[in-house]
C-alpha positions in Angstrom: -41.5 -177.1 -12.5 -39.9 -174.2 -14.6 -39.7 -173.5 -18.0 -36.6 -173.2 -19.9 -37.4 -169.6 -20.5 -37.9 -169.1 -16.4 -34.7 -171.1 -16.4 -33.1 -169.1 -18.9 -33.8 -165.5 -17.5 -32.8 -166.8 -13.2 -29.5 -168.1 -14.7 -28.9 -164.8 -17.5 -29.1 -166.7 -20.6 -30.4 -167.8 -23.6 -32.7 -170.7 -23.8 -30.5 -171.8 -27.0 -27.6 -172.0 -24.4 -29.7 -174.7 -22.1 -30.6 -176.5 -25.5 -26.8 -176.6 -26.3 -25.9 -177.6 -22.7 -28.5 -180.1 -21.8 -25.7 -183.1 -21.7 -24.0 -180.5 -18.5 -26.3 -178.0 -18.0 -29.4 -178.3 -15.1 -31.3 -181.5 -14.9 -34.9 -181.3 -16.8 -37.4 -183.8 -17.5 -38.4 -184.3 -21.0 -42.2 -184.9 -21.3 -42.0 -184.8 -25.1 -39.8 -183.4 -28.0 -41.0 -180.3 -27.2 -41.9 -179.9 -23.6 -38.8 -180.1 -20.9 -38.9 -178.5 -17.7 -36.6 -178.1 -15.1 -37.5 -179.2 -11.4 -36.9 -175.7 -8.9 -35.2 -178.0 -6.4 -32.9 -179.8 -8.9 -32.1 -176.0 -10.2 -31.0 -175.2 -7.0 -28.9 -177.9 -6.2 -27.0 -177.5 -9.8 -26.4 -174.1 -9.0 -25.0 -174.8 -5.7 -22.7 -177.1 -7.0 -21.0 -175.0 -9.7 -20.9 -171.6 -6.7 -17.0 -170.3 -6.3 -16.3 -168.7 -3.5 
């Protein structure tokens, strides 16, 4: 599980920007109101999904 700063700095931007983009951004789970992390494989797969080639 990865944090939303490990998140932030392997996608090249701001942990604000995941806060505003949690509704379309990667899927997290949300342990409390202020601990979210972001399953590596789930990452992966968003990633993948938004690649244009």
């Amino acid at each position: 599980m990865l944090t939303r700063q490990e998140v932030a700095e392997r996608l090249g931007v701001s942990v604000r920007w995941l806060e505003e983009h949690r509704a379309d951004g990667p899927p997290f789970v949300k342990y409390s109101h202020r601990v979210v992390r972001y399953p590596e494989s789930r990452l992966e797969q968003w990633m993948r999904a938004r690649l244009v080639t």
